[in-house]
CHARMM-style PDB file with segment names, atoms N, HN, CA, C and O in Angstrom:
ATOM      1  N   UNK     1     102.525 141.094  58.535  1.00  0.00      PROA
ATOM      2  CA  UNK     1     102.962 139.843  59.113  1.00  0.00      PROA
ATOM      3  C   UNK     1     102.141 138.703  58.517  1.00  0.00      PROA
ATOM      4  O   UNK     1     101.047 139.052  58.075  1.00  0.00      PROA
ATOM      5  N   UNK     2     102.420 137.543  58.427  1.00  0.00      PROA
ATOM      6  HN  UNK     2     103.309 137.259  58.786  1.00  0.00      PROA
ATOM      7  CA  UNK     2     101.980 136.424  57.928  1.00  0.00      PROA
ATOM      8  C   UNK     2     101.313 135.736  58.948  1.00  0.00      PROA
ATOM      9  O   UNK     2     101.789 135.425  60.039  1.00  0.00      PROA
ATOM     10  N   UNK     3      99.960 135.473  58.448  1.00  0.00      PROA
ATOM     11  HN  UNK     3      99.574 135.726  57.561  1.00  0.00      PROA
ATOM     12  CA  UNK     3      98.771 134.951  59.148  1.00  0.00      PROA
ATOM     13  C   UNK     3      98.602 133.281  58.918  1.00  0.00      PROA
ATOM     14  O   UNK     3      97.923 132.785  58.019  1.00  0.00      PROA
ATOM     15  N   UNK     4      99.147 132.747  59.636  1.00  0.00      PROA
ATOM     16  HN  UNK     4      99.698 133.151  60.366  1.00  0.00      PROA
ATOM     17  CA  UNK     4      99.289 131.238  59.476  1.00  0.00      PROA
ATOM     18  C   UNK     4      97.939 130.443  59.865  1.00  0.00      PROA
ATOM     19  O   UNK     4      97.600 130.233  61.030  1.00  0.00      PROA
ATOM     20  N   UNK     5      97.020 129.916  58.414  1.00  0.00      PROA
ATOM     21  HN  UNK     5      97.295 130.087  57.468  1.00  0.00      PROA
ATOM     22  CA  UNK     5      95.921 129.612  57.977  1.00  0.00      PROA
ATOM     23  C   UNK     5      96.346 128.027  57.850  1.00  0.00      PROA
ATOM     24  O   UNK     5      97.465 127.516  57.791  1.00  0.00      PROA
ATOM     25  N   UNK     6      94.772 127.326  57.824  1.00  0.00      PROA
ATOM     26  HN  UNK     6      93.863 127.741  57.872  1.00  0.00      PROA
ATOM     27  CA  UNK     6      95.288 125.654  58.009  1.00  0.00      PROA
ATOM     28  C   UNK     6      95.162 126.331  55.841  1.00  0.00      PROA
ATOM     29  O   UNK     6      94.802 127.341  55.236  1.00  0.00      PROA
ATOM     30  N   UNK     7      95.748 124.907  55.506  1.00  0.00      PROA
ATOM     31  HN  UNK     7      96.040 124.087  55.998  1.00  0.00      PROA
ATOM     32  CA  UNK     7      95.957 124.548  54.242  1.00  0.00      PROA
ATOM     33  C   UNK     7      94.661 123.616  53.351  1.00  0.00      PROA
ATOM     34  O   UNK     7      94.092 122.658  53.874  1.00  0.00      PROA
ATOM     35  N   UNK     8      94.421 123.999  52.259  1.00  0.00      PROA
ATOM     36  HN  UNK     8      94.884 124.777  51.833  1.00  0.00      PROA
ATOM     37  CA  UNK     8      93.577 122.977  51.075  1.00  0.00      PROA
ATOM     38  C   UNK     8      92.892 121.590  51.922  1.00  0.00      PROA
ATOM     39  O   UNK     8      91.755 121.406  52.355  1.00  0.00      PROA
ATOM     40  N   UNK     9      94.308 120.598  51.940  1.00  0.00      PROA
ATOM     41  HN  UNK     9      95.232 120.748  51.588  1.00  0.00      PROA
ATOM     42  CA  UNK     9      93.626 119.346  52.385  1.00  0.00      PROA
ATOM     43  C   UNK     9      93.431 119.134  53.905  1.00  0.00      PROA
ATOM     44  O   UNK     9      92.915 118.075  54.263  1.00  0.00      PROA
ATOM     45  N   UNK    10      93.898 120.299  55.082  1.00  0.00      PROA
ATOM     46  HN  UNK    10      94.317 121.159  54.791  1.00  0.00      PROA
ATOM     47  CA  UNK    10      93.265 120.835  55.849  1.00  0.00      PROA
ATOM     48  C   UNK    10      91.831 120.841  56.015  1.00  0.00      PROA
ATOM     49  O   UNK    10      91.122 120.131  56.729  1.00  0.00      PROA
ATOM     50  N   UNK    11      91.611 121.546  55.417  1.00  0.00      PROA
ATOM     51  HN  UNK    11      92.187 122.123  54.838  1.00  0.00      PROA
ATOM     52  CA  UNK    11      90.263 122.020  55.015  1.00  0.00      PROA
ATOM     53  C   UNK    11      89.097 121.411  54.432  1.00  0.00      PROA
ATOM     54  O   UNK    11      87.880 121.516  54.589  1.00  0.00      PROA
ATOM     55  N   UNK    12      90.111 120.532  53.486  1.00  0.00      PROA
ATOM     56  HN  UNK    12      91.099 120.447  53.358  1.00  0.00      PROA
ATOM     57  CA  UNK    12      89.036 119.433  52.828  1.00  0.00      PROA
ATOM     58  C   UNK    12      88.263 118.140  54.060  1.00  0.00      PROA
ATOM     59  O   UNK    12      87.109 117.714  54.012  1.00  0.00      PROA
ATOM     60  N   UNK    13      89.422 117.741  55.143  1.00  0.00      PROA
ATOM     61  HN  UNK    13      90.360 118.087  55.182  1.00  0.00      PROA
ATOM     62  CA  UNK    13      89.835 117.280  56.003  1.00  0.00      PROA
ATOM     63  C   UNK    13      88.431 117.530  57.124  1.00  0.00      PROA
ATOM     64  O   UNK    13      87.603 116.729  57.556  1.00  0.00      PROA
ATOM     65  N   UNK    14      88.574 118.679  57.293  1.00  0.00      PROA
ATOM     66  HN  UNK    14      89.247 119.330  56.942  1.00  0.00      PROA
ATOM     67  CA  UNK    14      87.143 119.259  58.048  1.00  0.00      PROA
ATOM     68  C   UNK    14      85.821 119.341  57.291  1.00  0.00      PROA
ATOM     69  O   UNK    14      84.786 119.007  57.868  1.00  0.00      PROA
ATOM     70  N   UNK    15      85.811 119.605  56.511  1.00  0.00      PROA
ATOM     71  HN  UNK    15      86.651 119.877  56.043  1.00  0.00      PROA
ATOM     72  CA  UNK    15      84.573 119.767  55.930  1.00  0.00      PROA
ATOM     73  C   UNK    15      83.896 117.910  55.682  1.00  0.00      PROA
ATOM     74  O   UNK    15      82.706 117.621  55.812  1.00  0.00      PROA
ATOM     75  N   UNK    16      84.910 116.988  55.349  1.00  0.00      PROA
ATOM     76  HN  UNK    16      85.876 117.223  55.244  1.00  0.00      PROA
ATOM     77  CA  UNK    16      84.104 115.930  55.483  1.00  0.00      PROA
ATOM     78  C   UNK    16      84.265 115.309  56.615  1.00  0.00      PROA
ATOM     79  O   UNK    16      84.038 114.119  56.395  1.00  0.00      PROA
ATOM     80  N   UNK    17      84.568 115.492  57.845  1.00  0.00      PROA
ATOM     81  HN  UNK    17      84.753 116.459  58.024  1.00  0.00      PROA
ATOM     82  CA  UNK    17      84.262 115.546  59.418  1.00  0.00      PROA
ATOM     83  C   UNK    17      83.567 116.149  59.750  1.00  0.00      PROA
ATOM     84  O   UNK    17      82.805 115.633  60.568  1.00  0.00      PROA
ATOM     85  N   UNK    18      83.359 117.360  59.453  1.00  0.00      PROA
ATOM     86  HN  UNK    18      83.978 117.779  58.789  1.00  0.00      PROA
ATOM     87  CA  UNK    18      81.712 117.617  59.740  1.00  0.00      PROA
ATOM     88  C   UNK    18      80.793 117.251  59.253  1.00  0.00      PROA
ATOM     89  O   UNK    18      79.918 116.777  59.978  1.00  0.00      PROA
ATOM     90  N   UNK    19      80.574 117.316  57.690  1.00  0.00      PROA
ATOM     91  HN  UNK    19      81.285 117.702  57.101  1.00  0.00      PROA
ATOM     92  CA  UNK    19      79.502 116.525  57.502  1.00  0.00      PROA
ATOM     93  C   UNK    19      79.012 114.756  58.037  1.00  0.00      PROA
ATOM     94  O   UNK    19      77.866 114.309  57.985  1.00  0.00      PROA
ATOM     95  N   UNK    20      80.122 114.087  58.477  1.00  0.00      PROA
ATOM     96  HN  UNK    20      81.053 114.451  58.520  1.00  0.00      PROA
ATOM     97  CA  UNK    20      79.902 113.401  59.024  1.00  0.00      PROA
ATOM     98  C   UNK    20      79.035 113.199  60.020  1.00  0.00      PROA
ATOM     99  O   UNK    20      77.955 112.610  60.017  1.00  0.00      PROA
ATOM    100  N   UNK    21      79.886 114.003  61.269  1.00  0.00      PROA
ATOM    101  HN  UNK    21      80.764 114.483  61.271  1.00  0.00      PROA
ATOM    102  CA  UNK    21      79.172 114.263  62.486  1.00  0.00      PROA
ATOM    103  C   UNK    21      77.464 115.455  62.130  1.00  0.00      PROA
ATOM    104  O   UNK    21      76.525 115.092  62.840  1.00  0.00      PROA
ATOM    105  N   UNK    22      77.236 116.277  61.493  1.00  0.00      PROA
ATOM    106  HN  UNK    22      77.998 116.572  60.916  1.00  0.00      PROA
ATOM    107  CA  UNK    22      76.119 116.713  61.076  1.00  0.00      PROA
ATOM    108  C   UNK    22      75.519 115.327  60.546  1.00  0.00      PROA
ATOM    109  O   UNK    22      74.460 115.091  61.128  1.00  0.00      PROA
ATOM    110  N   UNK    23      75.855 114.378  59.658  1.00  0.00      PROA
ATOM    111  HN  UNK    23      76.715 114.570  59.185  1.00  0.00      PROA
ATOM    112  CA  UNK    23      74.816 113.499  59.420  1.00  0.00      PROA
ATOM    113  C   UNK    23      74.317 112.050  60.333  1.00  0.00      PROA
ATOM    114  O   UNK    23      73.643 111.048  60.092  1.00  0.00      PROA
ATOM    115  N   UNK    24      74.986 112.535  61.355  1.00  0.00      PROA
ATOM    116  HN  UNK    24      75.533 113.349  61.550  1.00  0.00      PROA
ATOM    117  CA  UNK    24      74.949 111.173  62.423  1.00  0.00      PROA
ATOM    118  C   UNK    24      74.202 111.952  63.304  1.00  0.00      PROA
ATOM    119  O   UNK    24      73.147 111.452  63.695  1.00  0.00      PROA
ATOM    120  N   UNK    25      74.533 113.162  63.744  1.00  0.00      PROA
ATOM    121  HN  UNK    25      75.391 113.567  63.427  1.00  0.00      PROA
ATOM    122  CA  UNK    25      73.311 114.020  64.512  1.00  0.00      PROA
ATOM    123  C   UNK    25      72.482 114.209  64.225  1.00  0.00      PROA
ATOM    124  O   UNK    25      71.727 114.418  65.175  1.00  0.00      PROA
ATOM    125  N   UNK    26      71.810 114.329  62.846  1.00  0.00      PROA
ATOM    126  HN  UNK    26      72.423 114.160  62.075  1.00  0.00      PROA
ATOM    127  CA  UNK    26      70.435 114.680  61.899  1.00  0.00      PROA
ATOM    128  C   UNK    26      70.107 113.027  62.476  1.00  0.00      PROA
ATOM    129  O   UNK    26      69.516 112.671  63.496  1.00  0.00      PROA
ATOM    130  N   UNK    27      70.622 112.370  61.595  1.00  0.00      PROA
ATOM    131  HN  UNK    27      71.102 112.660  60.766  1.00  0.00      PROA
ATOM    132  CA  UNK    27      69.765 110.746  62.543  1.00  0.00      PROA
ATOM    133  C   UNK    27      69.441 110.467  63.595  1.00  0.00      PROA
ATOM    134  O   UNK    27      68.331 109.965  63.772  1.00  0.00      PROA
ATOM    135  N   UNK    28      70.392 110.725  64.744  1.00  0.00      PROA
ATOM    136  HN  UNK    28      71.294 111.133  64.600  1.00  0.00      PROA
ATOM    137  CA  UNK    28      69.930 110.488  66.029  1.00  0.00      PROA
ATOM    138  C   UNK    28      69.358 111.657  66.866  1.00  0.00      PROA
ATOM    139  O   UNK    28      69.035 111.401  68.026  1.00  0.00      PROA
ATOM    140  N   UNK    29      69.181 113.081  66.332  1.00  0.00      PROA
ATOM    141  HN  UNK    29      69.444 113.288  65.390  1.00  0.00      PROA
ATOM    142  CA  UNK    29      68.332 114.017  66.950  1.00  0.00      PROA
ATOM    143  C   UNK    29      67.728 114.588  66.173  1.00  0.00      PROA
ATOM    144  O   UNK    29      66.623 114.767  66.684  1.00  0.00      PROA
ATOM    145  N   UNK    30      67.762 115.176  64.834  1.00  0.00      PROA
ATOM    146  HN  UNK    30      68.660 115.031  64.419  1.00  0.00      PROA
ATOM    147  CA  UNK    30      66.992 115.696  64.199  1.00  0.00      PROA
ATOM    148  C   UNK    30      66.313 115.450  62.917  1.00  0.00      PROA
ATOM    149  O   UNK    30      65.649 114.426  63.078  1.00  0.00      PROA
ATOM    150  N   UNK    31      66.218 115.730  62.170  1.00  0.00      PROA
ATOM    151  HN  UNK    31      66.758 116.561  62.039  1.00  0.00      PROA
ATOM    152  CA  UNK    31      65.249 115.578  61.210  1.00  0.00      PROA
ATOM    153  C   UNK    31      64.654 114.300  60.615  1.00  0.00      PROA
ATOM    154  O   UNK    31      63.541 114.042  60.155  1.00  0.00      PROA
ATOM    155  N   UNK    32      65.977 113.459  60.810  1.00  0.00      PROA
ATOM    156  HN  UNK    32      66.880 113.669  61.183  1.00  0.00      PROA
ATOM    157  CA  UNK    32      65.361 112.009  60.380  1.00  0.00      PROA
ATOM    158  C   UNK    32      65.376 111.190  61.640  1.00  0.00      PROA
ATOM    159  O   UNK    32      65.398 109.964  61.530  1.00  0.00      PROA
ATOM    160  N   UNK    33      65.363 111.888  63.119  1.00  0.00      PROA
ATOM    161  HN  UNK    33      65.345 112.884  63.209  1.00  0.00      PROA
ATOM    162  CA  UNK    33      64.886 110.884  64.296  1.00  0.00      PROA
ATOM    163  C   UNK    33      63.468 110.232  64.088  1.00  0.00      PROA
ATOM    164  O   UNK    33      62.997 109.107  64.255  1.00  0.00      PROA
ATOM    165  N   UNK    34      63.044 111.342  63.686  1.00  0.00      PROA
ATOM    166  HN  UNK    34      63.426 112.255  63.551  1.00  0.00      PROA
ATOM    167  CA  UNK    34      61.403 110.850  63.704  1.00  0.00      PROA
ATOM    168  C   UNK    34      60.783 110.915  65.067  1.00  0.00      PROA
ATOM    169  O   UNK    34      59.942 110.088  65.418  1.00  0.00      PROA
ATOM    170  N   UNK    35      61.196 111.904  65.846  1.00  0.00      PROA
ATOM    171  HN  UNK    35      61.879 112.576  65.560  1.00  0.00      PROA
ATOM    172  CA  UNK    35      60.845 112.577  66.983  1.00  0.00      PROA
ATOM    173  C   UNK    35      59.980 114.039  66.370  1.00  0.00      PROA
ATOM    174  O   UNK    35      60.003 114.784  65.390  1.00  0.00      PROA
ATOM    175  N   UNK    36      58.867 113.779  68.305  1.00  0.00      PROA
ATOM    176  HN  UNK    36      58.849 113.175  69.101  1.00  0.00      PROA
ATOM    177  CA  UNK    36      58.692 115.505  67.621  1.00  0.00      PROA
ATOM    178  C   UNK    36      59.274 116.639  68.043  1.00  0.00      PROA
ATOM    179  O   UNK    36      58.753 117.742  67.880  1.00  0.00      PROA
ATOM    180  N   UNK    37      60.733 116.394  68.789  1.00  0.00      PROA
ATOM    181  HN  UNK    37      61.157 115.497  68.921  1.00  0.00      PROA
ATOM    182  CA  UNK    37      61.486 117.349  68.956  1.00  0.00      PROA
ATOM    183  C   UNK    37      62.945 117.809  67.561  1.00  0.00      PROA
ATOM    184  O   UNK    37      63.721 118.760  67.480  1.00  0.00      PROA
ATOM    185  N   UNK    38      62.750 116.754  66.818  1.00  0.00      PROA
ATOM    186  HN  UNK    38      62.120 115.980  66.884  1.00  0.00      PROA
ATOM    187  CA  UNK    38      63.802 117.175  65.628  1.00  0.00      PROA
ATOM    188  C   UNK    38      63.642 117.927  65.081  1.00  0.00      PROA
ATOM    189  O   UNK    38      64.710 118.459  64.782  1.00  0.00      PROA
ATOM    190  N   UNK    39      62.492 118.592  64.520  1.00  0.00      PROA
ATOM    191  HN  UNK    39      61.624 118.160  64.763  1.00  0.00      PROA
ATOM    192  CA  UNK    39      62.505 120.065  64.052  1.00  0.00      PROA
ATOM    193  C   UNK    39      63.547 121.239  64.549  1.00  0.00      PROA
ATOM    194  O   UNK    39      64.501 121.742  63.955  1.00  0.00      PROA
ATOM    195  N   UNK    40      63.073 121.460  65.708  1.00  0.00      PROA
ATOM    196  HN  UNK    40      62.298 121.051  66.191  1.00  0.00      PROA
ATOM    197  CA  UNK    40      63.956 122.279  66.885  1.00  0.00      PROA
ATOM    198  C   UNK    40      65.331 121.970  66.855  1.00  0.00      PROA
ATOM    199  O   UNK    40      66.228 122.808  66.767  1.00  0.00      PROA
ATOM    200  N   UNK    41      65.503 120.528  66.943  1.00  0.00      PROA
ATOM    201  HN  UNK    41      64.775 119.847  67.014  1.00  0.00      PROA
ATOM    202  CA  UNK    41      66.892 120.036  66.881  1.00  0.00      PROA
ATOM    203  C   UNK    41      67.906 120.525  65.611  1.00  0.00      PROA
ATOM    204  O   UNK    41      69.046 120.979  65.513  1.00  0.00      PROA
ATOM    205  N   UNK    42      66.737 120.134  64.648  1.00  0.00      PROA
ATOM    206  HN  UNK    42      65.811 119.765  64.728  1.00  0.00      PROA
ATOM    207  CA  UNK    42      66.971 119.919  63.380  1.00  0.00      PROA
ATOM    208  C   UNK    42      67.834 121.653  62.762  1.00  0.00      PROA
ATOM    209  O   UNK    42      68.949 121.994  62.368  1.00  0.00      PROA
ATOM    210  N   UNK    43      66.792 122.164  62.954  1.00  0.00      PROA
ATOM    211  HN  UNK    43      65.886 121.887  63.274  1.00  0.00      PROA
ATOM    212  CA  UNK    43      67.034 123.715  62.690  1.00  0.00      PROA
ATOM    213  C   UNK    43      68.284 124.713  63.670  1.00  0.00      PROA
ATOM    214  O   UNK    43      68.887 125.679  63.205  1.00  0.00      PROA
ATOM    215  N   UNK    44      68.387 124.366  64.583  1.00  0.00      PROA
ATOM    216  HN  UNK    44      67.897 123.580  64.961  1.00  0.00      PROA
ATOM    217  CA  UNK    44      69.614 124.705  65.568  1.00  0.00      PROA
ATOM    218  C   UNK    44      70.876 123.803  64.593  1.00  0.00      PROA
ATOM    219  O   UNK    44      71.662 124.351  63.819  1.00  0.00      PROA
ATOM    220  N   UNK    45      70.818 122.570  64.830  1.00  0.00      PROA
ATOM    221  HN  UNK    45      70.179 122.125  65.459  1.00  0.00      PROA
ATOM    222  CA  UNK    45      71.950 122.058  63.933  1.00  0.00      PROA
ATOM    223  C   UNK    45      72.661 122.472  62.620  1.00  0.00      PROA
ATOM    224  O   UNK    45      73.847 122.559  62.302  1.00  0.00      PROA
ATOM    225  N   UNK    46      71.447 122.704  61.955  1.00  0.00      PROA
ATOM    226  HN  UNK    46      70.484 122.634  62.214  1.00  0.00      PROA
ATOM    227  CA  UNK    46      71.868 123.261  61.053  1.00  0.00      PROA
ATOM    228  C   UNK    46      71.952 124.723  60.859  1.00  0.00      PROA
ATOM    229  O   UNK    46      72.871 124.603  60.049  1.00  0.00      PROA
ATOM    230  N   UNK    47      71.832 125.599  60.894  1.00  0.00      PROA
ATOM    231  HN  UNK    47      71.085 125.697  61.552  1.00  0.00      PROA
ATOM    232  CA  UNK    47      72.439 126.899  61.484  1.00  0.00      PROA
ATOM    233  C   UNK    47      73.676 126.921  62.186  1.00  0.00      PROA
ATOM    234  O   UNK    47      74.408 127.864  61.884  1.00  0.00      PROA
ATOM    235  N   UNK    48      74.177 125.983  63.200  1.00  0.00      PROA
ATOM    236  HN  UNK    48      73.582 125.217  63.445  1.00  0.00      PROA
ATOM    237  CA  UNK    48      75.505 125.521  63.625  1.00  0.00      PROA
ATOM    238  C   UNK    48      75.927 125.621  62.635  1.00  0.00      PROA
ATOM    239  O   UNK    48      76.403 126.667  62.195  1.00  0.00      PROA
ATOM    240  N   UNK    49      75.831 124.172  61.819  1.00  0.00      PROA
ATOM    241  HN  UNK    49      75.444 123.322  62.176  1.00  0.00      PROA
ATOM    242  CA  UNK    49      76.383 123.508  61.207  1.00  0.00      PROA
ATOM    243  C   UNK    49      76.675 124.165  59.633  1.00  0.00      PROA
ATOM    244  O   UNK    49      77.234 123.506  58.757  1.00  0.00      PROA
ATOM    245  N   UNK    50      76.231 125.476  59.450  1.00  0.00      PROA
ATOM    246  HN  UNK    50      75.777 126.012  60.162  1.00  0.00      PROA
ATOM    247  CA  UNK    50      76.474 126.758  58.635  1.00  0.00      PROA
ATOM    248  C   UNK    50      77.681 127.429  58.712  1.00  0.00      PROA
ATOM    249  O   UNK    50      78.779 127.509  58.163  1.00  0.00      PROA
ATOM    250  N   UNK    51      76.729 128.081  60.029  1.00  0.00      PROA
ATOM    251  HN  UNK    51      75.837 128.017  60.475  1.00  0.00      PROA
ATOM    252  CA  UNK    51      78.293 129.026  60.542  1.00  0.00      PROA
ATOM    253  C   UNK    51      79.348 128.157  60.935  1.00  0.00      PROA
ATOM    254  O   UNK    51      80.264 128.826  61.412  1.00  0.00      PROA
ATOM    255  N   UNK    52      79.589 126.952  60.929  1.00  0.00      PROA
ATOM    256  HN  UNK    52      78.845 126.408  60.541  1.00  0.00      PROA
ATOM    257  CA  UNK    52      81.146 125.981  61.503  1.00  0.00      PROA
ATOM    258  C   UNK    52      81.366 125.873  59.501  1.00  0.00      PROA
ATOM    259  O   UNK    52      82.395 126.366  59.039  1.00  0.00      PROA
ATOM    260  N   UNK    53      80.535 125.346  58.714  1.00  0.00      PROA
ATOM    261  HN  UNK    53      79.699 124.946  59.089  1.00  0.00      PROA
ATOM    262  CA  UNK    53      81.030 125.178  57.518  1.00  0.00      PROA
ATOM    263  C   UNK    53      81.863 126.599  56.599  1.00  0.00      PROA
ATOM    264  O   UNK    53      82.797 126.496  55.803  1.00  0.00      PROA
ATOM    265  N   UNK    54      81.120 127.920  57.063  1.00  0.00      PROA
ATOM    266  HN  UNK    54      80.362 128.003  57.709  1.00  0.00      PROA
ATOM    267  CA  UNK    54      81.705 129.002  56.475  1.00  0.00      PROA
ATOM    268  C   UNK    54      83.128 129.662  57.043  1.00  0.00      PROA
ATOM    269  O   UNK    54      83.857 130.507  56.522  1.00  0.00      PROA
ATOM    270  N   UNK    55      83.222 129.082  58.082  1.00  0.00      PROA
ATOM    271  HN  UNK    55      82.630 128.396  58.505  1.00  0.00      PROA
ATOM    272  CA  UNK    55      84.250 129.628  58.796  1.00  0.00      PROA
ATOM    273  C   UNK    55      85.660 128.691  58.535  1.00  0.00      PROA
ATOM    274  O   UNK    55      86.796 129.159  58.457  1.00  0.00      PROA
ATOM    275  N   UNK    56      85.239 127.055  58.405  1.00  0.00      PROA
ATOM    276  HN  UNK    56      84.316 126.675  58.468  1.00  0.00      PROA
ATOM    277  CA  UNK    56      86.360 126.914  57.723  1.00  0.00      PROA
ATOM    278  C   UNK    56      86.542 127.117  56.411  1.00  0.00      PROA
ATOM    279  O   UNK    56      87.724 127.020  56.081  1.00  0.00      PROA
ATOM    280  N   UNK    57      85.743 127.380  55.486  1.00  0.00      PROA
ATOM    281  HN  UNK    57      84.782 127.459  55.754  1.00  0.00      PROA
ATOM    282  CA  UNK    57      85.775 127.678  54.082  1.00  0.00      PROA
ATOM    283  C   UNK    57      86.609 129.059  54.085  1.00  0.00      PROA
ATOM    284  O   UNK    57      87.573 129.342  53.374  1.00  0.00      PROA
ATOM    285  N   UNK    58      86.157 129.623  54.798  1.00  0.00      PROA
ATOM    286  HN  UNK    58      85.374 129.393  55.376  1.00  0.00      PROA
ATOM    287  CA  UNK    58      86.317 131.316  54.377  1.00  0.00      PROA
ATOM    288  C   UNK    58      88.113 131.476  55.353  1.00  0.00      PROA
ATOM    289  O   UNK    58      88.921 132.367  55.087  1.00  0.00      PROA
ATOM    290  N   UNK    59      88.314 130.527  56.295  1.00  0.00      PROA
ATOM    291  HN  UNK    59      87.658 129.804  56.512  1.00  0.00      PROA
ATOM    292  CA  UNK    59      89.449 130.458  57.232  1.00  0.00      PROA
ATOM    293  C   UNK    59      90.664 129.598  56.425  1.00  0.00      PROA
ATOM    294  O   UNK    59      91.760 129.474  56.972  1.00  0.00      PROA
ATOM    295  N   UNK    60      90.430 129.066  55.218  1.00  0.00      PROA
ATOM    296  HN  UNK    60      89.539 129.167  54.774  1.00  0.00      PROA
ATOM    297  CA  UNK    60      91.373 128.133  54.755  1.00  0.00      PROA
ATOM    298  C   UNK    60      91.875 128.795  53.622  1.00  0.00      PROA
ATOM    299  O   UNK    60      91.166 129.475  52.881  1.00  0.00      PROA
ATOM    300  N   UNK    61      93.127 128.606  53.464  1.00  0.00      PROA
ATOM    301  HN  UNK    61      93.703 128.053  54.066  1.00  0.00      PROA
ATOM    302  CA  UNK    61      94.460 128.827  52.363  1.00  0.00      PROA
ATOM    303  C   UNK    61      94.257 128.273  51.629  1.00  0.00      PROA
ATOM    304  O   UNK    61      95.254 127.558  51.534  1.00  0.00      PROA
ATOM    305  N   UNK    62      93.037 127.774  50.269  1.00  0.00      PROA
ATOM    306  HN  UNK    62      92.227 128.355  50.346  1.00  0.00      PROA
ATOM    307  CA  UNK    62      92.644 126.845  49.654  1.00  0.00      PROA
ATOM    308  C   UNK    62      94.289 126.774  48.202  1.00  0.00      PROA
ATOM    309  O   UNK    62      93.920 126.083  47.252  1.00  0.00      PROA
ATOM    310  N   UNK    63      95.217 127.116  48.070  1.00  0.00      PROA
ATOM    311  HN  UNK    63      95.517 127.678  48.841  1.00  0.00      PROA
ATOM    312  CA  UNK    63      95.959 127.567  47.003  1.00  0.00      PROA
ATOM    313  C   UNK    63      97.506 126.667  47.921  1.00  0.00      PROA
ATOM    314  O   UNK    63      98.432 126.230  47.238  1.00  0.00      PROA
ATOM    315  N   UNK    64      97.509 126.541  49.416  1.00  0.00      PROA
ATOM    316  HN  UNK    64      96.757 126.895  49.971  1.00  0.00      PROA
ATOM    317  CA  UNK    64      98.726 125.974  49.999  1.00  0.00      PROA
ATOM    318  C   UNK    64      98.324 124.700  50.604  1.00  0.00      PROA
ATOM    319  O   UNK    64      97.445 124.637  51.464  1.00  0.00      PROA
ATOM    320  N   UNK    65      99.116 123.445  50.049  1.00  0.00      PROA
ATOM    321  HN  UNK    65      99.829 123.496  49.351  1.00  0.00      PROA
ATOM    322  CA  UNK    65      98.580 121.673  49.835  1.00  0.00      PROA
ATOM    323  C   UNK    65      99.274 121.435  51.236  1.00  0.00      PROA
ATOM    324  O   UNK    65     100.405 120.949  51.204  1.00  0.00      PROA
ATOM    325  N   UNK    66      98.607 121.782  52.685  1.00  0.00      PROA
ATOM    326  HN  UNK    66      97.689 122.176  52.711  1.00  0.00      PROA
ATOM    327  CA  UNK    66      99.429 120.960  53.884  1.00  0.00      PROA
ATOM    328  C   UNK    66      98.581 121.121  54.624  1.00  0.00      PROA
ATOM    329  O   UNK    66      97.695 121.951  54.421  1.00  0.00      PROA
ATOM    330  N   UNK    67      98.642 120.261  55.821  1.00  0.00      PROA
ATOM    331  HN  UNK    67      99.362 119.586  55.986  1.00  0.00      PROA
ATOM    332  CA  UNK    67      98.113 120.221  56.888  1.00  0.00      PROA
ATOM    333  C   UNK    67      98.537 121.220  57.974  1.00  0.00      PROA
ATOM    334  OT1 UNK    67      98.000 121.192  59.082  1.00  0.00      PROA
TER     335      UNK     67
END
């Protein structure tokens, strides 16, 4: 049966929405707050912000151009 996957610019779509939101959260909680809780912050985020990036990489139809 056919496994209906988001598409290319889907995908492209998310990946620079997250990095977005990852680089507005690194500013205001972690690494470049300049707090001494951003480490902690910092390192949770990004580990998130891993496993959310591989999952749409590895979840997307990079070869079919739709949303």
């Amino acid at each position: 049966m056919y496994q209906r996957r988001p598409g290319c610019l889907s995908g492209l779509l998310k990946l620079f929405m997250l990095d977005r939101l990852f680089g507005w959260m690194q500013r205001r909680f972690g690494y470049r707050s300049g707090s001494c809780m951003g480490c902690g912050c910092g390192v949770i985020m990004l580990i998130i912000f891993i496993m959310l990036a591989s999952s749409i990489i590895f979840g997307t139809d990079w070869l079919r151009f739709s949303f």
